[in-house]
C-alpha positions as CSV (number, residue, x, y, z in Angstrom):
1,X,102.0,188.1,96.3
2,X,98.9,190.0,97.1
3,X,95.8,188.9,96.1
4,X,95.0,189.5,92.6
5,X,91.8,191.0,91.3
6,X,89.6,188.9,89.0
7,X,90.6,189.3,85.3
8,X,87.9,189.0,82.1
9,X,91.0,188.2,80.1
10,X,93.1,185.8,81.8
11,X,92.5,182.8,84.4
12,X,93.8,183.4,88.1
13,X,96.5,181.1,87.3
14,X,97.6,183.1,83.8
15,X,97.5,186.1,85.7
16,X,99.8,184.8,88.7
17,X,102.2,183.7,86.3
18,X,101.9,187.4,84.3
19,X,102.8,189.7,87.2
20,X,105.1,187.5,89.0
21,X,108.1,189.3,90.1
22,X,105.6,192.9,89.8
23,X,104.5,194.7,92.7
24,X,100.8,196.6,93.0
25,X,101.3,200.2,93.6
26,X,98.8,202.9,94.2
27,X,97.7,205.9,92.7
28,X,99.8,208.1,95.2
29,X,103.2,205.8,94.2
30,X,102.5,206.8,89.9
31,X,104.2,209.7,90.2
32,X,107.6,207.4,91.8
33,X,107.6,205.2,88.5
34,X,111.1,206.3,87.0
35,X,112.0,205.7,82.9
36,X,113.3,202.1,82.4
37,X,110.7,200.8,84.6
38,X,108.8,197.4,83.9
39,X,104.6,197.9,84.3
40,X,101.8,195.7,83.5
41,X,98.4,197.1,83.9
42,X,95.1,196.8,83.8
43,X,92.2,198.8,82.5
44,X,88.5,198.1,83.1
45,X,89.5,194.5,84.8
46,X,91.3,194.1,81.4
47,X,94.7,192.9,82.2
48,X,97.6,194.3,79.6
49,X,100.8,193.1,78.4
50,X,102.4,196.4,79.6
51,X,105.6,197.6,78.4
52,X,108.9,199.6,79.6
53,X,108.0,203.1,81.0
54,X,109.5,205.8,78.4
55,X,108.5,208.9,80.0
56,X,106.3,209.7,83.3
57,X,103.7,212.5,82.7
58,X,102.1,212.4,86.1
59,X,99.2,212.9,87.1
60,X,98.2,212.4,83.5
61,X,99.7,209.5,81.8
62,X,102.6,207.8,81.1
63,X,104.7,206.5,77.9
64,X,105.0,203.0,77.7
65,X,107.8,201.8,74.6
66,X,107.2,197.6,73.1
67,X,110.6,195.8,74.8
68,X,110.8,194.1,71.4
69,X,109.4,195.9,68.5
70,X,109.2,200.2,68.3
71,X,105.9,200.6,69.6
72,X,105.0,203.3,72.1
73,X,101.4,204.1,73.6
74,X,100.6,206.3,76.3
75,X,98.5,205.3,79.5
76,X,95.9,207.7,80.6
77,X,96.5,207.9,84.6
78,X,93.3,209.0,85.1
79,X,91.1,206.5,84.2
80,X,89.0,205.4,87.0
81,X,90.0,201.7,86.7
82,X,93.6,201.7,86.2
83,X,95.7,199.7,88.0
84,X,99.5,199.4,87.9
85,X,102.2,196.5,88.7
86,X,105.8,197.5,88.4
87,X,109.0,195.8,88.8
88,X,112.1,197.8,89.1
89,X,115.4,197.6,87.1
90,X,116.7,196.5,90.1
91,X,114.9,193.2,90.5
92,X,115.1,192.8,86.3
93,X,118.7,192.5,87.3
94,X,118.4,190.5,89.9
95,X,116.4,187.8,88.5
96,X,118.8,188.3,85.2
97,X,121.5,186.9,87.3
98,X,119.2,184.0,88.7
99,X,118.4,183.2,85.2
100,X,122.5,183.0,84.4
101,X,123.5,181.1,86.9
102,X,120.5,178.6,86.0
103,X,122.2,178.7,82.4
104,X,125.7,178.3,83.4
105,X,124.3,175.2,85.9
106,X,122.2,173.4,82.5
107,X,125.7,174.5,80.4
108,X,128.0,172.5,82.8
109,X,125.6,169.5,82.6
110,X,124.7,169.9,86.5
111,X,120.9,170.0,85.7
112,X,118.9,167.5,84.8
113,X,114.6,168.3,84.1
114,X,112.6,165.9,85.6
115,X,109.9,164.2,83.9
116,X,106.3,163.4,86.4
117,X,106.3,160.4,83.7
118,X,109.5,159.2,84.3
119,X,109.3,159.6,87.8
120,X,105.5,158.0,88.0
121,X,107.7,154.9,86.4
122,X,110.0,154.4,88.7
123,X,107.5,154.4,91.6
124,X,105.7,151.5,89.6
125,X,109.0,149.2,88.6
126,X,110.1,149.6,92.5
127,X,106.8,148.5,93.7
128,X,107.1,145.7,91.0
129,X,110.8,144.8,91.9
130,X,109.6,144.2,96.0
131,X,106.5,142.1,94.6
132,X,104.0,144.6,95.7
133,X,102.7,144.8,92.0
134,X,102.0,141.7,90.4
135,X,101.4,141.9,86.6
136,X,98.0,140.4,85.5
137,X,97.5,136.7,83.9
């Protein structure tokens, strides 16, 4: 992933996590976004939540509809400090069918989640079990 720009909103980590899976595109690539398309952006180094493109208006905005409630809000493609992340139908999909097989793995009982706690214990019993730890008088 390409460097991301510093956010007043959200910590470089948040942000990593926020527009994983999205790609940067310039202001010469707006007029490719296509209807069904998945953007996050950014306004004044303001990141946003973004929505699902409902209707491209290029050069000067676009329609973004709420995935979950039926909200729509256009985006002013102008605006000096706009920047856009998209991610494509095509890779929705694709990551939809990581995220299914992942369920039908959990499902089947073939994943387990490992715990740092858990694990952290282990490391100490072993060490106790070969006499490296001695427990305290």
């Amino acid at each position: 992933m390409p460097r991301l720009p510093k956010f007043s909103n959200a910590t470089s980590t948040e942000a990593k996590y926020a527009l994983d899976g999205f790609t940067p595109i310039k202001n010469a690539e707006m007029q490719s976004i296509t209807i069904g398309d998945n953007v996050k952006y950014a306004v004044d180094g303001v990141l946003k939540g973004g929505g699902i493109v409902k209707t491209n208006k290029f050069p000067d905005f676009i329609v973004l509809k709420n995935k979950f409630k039926p909200i729509s809000w256009c985006v002013q493609l102008k605006e000096p400090t706009l920047q856009i992340w998209i991610k494509t139908p095509e890779i929705e999909a694709k990551e939809a069918e990581e995220k299914k097989k992942v369920w039908e793995l959990y499902r089947a009982g073939k994943l387990i989640q490992m715990n740092k706690e858990v694990e952290e214990m282990k490391k100490v019993f072993d060490l106790y079990k070969t006499g490296k730890l001695v427990p305290k008088k």
